[in-house]
C-alpha distance (Angstrom), angle and dihedral (degrees) to the residues before:
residue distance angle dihedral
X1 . . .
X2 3.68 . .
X3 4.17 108.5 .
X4 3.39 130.5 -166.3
X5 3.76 141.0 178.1
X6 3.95 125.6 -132.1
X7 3.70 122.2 -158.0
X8 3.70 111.6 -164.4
X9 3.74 131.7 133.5
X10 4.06 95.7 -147.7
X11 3.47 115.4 85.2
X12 3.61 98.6 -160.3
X13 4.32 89.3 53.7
X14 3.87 82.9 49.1
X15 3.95 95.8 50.8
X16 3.65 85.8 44.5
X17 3.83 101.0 56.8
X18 3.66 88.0 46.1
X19 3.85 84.7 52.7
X20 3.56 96.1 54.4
X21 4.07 91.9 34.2
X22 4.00 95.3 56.0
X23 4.10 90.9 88.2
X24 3.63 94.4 51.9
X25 4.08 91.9 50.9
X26 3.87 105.2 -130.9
X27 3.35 130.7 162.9
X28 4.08 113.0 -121.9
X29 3.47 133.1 -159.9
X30 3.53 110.3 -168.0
X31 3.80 118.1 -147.7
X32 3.85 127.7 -175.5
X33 3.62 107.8 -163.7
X34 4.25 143.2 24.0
X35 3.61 86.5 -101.3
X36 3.61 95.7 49.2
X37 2.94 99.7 49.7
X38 3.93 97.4 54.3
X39 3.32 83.8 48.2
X40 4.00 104.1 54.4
X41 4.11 88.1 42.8
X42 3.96 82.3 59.8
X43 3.45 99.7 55.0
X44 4.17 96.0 37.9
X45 4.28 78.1 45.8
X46 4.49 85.0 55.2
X47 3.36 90.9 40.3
X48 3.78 94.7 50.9
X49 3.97 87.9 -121.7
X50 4.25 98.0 121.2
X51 3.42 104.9 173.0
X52 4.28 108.5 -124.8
X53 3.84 84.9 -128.6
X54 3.98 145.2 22.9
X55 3.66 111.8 -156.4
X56 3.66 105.4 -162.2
X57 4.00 137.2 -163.8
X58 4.09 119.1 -148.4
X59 3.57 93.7 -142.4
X60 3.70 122.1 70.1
X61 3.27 146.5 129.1
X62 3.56 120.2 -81.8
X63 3.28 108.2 -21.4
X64 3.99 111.8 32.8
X65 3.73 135.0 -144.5
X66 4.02 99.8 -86.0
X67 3.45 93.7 50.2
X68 4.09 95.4 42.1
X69 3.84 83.7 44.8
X70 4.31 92.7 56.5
X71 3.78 90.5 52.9
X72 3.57 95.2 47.3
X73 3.34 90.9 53.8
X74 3.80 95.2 39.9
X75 3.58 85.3 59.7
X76 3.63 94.0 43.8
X77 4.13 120.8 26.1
X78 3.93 83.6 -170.8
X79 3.84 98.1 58.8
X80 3.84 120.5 132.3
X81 3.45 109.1 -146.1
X82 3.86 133.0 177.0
X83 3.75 140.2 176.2
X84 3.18 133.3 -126.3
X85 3.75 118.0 173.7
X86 3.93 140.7 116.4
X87 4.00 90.7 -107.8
X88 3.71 86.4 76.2
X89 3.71 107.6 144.7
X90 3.67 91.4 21.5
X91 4.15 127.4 113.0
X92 3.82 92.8 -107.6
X93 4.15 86.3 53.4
X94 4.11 88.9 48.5
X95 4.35 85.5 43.7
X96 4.34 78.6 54.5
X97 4.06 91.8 55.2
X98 3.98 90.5 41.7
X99 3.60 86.7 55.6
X100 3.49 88.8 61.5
X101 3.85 105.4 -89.8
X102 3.41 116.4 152.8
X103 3.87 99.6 -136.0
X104 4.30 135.8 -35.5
X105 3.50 110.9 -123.8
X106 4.11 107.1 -156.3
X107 3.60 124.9 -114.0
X108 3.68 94.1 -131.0
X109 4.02 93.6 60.3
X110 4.39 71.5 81.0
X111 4.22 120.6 -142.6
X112 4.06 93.5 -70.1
X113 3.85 87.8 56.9
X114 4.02 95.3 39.7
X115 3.33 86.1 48.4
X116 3.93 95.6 54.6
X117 3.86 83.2 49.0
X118 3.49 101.4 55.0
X119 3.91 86.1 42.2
X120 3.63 81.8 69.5
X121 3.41 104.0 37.6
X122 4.10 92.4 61.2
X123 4.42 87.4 41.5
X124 3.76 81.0 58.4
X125 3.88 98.1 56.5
């Protein structure tokens, strides 16, 4: 079973993705916070649990999504991680894909169309 881990601070966007997830049959890890969620890829990383995919917001508290995203990936070379945040398009999202991101996928293509996306994502290895 495909897993992934979401990092996003609003628990309403997090219930929703799981929502809209549920027919594809992923694992999620939920994660509330920059920090969190560097620390919860850690421990799935130890417990040779790495999630297939990070989906990760721009916007959270204390440490944000670019700088969560580098230490993920310092931590793991291999990591796939996305965006998904309402700044698509803007210099913070292009500062997420120079930290090693492998695309942003915009808030406005909604939960049917994010959920096509990561669909494909997970077919693609």
């Amino acid at each position: 079973m495909a897993s992934m881990l979401v990092v996003e601070d609003e628990e309403p966007i997090q219930e929703l993705i799981k929502e809209y997830l549920a027919p594809l049959k992923i694992k999620i890890f939920q994660a509330f916070s920059g920090e969190e969620g560097v620390e919860k890829y850690r421990e799935l990383l130890d417990k040779g649990k790495k999630p297939d995919l990070v989906i990760m917001d721009l916007k959270l508290p204390g440490m944000d999504g670019v700088e969560a995203t580098k230490r993920i990936l310092s931590m793991d070379p291999e990591a796939k991680v996305y965006g998904f945040t309402a700044y698509f398009g803007t210099e913070w999202a292009k500062e997420l894909e120079k930290a090693g991101a492998k695309g942003v996928i915009a808030r406005p293509v909604g939960f049917e169309g994010f959920r096509d996306i990561v669909k494909e994502i997970l077919e693609k290895g």
